[in-house]
C-alpha positions in Angstrom: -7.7 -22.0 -66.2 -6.8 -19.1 -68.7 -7.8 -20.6 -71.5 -5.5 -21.9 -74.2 -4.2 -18.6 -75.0 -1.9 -18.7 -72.2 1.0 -20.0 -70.5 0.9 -19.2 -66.8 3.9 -19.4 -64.4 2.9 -19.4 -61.3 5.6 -17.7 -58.6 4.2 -18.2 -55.0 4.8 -15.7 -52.2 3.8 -15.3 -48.2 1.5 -13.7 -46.4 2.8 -12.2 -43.3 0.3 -11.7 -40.6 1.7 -8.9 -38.7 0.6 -8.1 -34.8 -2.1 -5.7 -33.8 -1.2 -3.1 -32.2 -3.3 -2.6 -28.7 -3.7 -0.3 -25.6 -3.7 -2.4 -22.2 -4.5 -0.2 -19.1 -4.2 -0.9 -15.9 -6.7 -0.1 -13.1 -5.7 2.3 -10.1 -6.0 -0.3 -6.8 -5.8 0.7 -3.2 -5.7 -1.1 -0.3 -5.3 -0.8 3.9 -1.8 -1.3 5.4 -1.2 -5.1 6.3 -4.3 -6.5 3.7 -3.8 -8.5 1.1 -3.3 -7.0 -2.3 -6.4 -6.4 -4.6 -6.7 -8.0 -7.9 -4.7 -6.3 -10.7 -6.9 -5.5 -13.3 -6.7 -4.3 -16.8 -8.4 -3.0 -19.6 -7.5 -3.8 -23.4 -8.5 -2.2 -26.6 -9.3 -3.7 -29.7 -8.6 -7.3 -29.1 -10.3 -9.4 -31.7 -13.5 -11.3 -30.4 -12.6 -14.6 -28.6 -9.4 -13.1 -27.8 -7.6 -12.4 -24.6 -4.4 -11.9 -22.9 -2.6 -14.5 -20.6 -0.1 -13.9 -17.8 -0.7 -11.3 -15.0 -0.1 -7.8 -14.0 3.0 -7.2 -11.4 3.9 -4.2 -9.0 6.3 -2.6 -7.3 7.7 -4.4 -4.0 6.8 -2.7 -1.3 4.1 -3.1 2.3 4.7 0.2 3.6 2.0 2.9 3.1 2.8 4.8 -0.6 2.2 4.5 -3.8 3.6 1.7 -5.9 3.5 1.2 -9.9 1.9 -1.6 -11.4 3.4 -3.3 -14.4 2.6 -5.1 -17.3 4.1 -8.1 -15.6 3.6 -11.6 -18.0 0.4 -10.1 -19.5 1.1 -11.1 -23.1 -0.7 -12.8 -26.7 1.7 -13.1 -29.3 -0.9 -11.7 -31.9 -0.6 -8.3 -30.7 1.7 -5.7 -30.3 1.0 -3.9 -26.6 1.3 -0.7 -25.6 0.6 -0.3 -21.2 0.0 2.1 -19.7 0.5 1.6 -15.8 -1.2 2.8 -13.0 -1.0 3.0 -8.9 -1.3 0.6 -6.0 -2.1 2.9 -3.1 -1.5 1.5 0.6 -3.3 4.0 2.7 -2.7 4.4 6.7 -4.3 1.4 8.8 -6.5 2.8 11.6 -5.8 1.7 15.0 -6.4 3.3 18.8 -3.9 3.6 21.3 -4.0 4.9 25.2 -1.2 6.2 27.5 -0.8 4.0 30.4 -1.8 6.1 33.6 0.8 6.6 35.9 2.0 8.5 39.5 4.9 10.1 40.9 5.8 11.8 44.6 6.7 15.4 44.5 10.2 15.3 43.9 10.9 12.1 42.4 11.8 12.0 38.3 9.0 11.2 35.9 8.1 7.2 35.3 8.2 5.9 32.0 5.4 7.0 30.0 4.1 3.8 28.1 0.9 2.6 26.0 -1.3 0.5 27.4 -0.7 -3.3 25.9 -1.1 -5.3 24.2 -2.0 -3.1 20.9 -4.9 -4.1 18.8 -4.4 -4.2 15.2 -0.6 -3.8 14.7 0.6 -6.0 11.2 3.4 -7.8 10.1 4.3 -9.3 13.4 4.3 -5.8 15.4 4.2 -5.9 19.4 4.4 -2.3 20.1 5.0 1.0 18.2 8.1 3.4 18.0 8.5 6.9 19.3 8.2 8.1 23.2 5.0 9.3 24.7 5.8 13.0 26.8 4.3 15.5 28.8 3.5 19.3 27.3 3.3 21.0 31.2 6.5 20.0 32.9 5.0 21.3 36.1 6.6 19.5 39.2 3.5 20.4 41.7 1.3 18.0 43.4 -1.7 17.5 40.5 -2.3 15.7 37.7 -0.8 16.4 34.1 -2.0 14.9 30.5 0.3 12.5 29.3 0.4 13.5 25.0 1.8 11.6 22.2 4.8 12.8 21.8 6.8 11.3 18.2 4.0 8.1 18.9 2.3 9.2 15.6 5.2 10.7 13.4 7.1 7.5 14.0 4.7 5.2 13.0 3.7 6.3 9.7 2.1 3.3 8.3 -0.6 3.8 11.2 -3.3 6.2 11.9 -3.7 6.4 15.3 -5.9 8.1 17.6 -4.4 8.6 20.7 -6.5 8.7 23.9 -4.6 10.2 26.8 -4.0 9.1 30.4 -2.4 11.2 33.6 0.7 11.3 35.6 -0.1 12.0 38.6 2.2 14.1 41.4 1.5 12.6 45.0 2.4 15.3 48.1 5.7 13.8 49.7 
């Protein structure tokens, strides 16, 4: 009341609630070839007590060893006004062990097929075998026996670390 000294008009008008603006940042993940991908995590700043965000955090597609982005995704509250900042998925090399098949020759006759021995422990996504051709570094043709060596075994199977344990070829006398 104002008393009777007054007339009051009263003109009503809205309150608009505008959206806070916030930081979201996403945590740097990494993970092992051919394992499942971490949990996408985040951090937010300034969200209002007994808040939180819904939805989920995305990346970019990808299974090969590299770095992929991760992305806001469906992370989202309608009270606030987000700014992300993203961060990396890392797939790092899986670790595995391979060894040359042993294998002989007579003096004369043309090198066997070098191969690994099989099956190969640890290969992902359905793999049987790996890419590339095993080789020889001394190309002697006398009787004795000669390191078979990795050849392109490692540089075409980059989503692998492999260590490589060596076998021989071995020249017979004819």
């Amino acid at each position: 009341t104002a008393g009777s000294n007054y007339t009051i008009s009263y003109v009503s008008a809205n309150l608009t609630i505008k959206a806070k603006s916030i930081t979201v940042t996403a945590a740097a993940k990494s993970k092992t070839y051919g394992s499942n991908d971490p949990e996408l995590t985040y951090s937010a700043s300034e969200l209002e007590s007994g808040d939180s965000l819904t939805g989920v955090l995305d990346r970019a597609a990808g299974d090969s060893v590299g770095t992929y982005a991760i992305g806001q995704g469906t992370l989202d509250n309608s009270n606030y006004d987000i700014t992300f900042n993203s961060a990396n998925l890392t797939i790092n090399k899986k670790s595995i062990t391979v060894t040359a098949a042993a294998v002989s020759k007579t003096y004369g006759q043309t090198d066997p097929g070098f191969s690994l021995v099989t099956p190969i422990s640890g290969l992902e996504f359905g793999e049987t075998s790996l890419s590339g051709v095993l080789s020889r570094t001394n190309t002697s043709e006398n009787v004795g026996s000669y390191a078979i060596s990795e050849g392109t075994i490692k540089s075409a199977n980059p989503n692998y670390d492999i260590t490589f344990n060596s076998a021989n070829l071995t020249i017979n006398k004819k």
